[in-house]
C-alpha positions in Angstrom: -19.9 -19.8 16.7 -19.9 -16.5 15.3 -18.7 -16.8 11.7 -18.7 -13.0 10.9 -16.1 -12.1 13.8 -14.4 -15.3 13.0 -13.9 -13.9 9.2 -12.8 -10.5 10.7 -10.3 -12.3 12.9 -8.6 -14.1 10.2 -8.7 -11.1 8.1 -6.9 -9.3 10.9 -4.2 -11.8 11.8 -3.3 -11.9 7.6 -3.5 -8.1 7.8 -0.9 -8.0 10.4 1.6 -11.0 9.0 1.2 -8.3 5.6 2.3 -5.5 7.5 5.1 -6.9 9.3 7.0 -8.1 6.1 5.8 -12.1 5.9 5.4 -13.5 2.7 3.0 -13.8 0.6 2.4 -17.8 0.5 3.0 -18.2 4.3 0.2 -15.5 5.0 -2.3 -17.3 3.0 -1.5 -20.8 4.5 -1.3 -19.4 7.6 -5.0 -17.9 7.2 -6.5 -20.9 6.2 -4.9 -23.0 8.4 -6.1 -20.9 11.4 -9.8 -20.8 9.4 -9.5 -24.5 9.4 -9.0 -25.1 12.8 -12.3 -24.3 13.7 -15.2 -26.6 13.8 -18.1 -26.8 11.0 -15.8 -24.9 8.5 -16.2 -26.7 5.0 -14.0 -24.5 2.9 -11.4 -21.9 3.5 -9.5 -19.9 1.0 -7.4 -16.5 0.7 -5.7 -14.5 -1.8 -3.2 -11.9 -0.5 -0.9 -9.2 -2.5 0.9 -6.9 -0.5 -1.8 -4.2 -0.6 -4.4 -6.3 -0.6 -6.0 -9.6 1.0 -9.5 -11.7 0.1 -10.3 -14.7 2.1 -13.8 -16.3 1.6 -15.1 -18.9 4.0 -18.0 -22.0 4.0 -19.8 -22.5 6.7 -23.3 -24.3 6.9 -23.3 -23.8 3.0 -23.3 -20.7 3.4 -20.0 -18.9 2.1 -19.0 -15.3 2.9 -16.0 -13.5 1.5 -14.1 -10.5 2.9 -12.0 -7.7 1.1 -9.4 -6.1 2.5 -7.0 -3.3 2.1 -3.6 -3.5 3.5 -1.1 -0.4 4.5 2.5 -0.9 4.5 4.2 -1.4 7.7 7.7 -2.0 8.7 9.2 -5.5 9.2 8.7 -7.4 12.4 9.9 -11.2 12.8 9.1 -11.6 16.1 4.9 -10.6 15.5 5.1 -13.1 11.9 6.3 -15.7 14.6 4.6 -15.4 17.1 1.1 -15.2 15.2 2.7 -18.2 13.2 3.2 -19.9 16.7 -0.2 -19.2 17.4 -1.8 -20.6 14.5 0.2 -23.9 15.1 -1.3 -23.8 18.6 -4.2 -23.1 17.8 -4.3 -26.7 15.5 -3.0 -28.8 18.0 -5.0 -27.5 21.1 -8.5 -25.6 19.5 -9.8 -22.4 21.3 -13.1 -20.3 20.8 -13.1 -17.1 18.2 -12.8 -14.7 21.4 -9.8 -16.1 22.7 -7.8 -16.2 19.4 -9.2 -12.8 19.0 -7.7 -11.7 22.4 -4.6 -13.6 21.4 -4.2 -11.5 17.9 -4.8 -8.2 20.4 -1.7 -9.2 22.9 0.5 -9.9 20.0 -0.8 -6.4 18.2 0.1 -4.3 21.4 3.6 -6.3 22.0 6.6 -3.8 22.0 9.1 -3.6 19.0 12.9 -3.9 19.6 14.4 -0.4 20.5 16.8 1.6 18.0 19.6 0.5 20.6 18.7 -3.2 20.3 18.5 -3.1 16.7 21.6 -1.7 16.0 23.1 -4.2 18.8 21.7 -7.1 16.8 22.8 -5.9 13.5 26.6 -5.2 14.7 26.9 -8.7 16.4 25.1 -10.4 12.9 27.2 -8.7 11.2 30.7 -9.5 13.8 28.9 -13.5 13.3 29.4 -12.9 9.4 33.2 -12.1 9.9 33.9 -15.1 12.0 32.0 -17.3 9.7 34.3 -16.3 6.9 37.1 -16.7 9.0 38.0 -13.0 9.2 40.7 -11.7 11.2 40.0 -10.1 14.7 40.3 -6.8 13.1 38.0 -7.7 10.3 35.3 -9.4 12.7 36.0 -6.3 14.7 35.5 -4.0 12.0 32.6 -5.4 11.0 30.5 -5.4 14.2 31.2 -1.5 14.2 29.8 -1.3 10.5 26.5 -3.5 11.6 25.8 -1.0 13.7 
């Protein structure tokens, strides 16, 4: 197994949970979980801030720690689930450093929601918040226009 790109992988599927908004403790979890997945790995650990993540690794007594700088990005739900999907597959059903690598690369080059869809999904959130108060049809109304 090739430790060094399996370090870089990790690195690069915290790095994108970072810049799509997750939180801190589910990125670190999330990394070593994924770390710990693989065979013949004794330790895993990882510290993340939001500008910033280390994640050190033990395998065959021999540790190696990366550093890494993270960029600000703008929120995405649907990449921090599906890498968190991933990582739960991952678990259950094991597969080599190239594949989760080429996994991490679909999921980076997936399509965000349009402006359109956006502002569709906020207005009907916002029109689900006005019938869960038990608004009137004007206010539910009203509010699906101010979502958008």
């Amino acid at each position: 197994m090739n430790i060094e790109k399996l370090l870089n992988t990790i690195i690069e599927a915290g790095k994108m949970l970072v810049e799509s908004g997750a939180e801190v403790n589910r990125v670190e979890e999330t990394m070593v979980r994924m770390c710990r997945c693989f065979e013949g790995i004794e330790y895993a650990d990882s510290y993340v801030t939001l500008t910033g993540i280390m994640f050190s690794l033990t395998y065959d007594n021999q540790t190696m720690t990366r550093i890494c700088r993270v960029h600000t990005g703008e929120v995405d739900l649907n990449r921090i689930d599906q890498i968190n999907t991933l990582s739960r597959r991952i678990c259950s059903n094991p597969i080599s450093v190239d594949e989760l690598a080429n996994e991490l690369d679909r999921i980076k080059g997936m399509s965000r929601y349009t402006f359109k869809e956006t502002m569709l999904f906020g207005a009907v959130g916002a029109a689900g918040f006005g019938m869960f108060f038990n608004g009137t049809l004007l206010e539910i109304v009203m509010s699906f226009f101010i979502g958008i």
